[in-house]
MDTraj code that builds the backbone (N, CA, C; nanometers):
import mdtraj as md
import numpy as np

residues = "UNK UNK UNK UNK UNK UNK UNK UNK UNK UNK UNK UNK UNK UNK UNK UNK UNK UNK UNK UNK UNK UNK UNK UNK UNK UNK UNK UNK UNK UNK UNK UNK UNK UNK UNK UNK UNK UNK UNK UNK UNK UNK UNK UNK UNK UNK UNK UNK UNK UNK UNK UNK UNK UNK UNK UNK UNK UNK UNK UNK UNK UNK UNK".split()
xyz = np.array([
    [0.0715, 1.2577, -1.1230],
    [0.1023, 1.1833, -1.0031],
    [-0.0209, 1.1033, -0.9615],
    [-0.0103, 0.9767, -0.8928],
    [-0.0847, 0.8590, -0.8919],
    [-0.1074, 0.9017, -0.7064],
    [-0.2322, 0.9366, -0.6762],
    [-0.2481, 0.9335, -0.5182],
    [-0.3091, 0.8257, -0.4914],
    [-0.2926, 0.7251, -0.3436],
    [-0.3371, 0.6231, -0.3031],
    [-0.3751, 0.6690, -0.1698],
    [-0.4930, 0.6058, -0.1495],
    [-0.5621, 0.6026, -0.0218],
    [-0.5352, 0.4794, 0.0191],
    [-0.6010, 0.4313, 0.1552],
    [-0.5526, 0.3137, 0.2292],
    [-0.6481, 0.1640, 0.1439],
    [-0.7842, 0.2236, 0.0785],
    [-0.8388, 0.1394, -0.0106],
    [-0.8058, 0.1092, -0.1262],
    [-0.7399, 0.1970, -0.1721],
    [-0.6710, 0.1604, -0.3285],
    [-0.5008, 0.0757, -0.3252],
    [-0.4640, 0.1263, -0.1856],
    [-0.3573, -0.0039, -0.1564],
    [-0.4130, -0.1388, -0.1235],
    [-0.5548, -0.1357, -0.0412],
    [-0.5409, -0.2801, -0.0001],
    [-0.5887, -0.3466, -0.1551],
    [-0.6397, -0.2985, -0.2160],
    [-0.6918, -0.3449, -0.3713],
    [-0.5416, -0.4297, -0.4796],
    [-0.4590, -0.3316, -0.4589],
    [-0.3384, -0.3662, -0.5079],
    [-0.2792, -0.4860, -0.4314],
    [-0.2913, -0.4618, -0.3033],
    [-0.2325, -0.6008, -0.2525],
    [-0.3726, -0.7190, -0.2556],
    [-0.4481, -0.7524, -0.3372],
    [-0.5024, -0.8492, -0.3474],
    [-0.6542, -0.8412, -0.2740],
    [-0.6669, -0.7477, -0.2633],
    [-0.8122, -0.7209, -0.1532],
    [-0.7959, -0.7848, -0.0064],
    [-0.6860, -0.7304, 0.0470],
    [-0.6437, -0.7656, 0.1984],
    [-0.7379, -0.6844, 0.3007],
    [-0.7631, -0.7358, 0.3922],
    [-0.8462, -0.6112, 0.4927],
    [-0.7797, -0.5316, 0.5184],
    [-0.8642, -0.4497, 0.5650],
    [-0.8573, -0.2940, 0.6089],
    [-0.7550, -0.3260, 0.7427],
    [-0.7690, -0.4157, 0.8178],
    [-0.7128, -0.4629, 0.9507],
    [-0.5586, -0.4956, 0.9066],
    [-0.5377, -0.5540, 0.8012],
    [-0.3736, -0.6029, 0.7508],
    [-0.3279, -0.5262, 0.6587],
    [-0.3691, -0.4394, 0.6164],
    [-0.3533, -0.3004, 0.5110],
    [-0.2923, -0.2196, 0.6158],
    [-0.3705, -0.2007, 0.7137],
    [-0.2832, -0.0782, 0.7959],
    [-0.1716, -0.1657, 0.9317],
    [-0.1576, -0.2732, 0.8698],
    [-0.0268, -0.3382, 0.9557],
    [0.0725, -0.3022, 0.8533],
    [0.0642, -0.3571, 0.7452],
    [0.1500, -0.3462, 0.6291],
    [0.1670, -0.1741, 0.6063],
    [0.0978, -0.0860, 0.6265],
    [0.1223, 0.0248, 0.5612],
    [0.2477, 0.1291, 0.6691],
    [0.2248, 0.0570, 0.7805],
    [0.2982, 0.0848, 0.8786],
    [0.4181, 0.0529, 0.9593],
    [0.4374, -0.0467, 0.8755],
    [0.5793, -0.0805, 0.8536],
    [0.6871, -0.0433, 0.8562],
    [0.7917, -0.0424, 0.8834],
    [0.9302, 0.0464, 0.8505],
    [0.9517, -0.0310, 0.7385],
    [0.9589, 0.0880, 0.6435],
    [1.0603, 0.0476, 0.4625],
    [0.9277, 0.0813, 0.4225],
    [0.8100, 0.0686, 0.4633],
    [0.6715, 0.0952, 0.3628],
    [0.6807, 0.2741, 0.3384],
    [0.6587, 0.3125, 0.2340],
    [0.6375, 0.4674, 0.1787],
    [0.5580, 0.5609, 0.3114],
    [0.6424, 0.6403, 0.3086],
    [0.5371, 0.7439, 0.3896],
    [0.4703, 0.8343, 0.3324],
    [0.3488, 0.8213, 0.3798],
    [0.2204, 0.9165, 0.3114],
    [0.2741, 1.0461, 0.2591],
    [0.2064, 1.0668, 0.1616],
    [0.2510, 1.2362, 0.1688],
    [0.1703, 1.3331, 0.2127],
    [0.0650, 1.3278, 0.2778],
    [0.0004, 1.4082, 0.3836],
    [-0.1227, 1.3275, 0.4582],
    [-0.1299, 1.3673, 0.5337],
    [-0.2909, 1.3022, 0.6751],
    [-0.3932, 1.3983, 0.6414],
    [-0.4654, 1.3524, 0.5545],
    [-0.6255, 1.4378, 0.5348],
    [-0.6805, 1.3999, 0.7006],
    [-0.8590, 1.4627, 0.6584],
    [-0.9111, 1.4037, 0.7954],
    [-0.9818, 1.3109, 0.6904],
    [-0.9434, 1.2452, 0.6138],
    [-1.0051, 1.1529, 0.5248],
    [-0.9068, 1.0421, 0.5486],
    [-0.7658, 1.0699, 0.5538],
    [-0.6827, 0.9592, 0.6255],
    [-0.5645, 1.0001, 0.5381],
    [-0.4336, 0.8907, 0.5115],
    [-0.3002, 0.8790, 0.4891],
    [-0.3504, 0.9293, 0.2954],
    [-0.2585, 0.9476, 0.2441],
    [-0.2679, 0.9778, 0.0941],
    [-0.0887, 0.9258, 0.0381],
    [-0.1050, 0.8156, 0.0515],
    [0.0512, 0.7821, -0.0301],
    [0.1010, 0.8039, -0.2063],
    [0.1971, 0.8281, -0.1985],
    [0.2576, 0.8041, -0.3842],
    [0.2561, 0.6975, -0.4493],
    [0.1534, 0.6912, -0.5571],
    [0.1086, 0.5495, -0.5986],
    [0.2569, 0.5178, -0.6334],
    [0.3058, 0.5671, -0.7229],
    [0.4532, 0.5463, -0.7915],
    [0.5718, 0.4770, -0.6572],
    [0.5485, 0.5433, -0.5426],
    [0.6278, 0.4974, -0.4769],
    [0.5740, 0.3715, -0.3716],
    [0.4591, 0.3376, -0.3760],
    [0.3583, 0.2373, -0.3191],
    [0.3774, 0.1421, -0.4620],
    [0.3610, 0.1582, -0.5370],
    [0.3967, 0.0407, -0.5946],
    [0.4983, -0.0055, -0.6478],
    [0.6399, 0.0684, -0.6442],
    [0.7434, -0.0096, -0.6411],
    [0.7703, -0.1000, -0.5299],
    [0.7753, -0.0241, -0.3865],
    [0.7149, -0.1721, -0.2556],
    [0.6910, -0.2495, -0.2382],
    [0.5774, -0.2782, -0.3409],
    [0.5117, -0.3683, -0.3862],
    [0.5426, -0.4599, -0.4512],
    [0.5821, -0.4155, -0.5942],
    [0.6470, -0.4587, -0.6806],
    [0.8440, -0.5677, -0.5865],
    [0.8642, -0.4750, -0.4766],
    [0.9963, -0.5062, -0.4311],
    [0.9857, -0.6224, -0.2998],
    [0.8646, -0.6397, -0.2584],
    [0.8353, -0.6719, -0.1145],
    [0.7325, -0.8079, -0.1366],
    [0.6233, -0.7792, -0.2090],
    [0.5091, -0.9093, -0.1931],
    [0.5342, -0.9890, -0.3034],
    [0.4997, -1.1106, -0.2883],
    [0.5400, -1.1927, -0.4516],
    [0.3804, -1.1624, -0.5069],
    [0.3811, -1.2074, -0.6082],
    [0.3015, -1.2265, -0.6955],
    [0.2444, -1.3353, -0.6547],
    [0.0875, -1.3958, -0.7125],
    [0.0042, -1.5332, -0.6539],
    [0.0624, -1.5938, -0.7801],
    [0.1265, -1.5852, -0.8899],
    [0.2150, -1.6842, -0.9561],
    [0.3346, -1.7567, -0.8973],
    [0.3969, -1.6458, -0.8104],
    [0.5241, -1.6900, -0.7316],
    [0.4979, -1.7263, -0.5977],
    [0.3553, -1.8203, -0.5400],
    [0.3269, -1.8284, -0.4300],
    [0.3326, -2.0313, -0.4144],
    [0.3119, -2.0440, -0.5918],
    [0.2666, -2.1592, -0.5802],
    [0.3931, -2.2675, -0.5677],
])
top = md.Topology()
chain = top.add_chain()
for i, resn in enumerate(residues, 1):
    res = top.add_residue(resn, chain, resSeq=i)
    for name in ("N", "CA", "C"):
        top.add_atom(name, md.element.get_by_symbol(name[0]), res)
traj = md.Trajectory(xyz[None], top)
């Protein structure tokens, strides 16, 4: 299993800030963490990046 922290999502979405990472992560339809460290959210990469895959285009499909 693939764990994601809130830095290894904003990486995936293109190196977005920390400030629009946790707009986006908080979303309704975005994956819910699978537990709150005191280190922060820990999501399912597998299920964080189908989201992804279902939700943001690609910078090929921007142009």
């Amino acid at each position: 299993m693939e764990l994601l922290g809130l830095d290894e999502i904003r990486d995936l979405l293109g190196g977005i800030s920390k400030q629009r990472a946790t707009i986006i992560v908080g979303r309704k339809g975005f994956p819910d963490p699978l537990v709150t460290l005191k280190m922060g959210r820990v999501w399912d990469g597998k299920a964080v990046r189908a989201w992804i895959a279902e939700n943001r285009p690609s910078p090929a499909d921007e142009d």
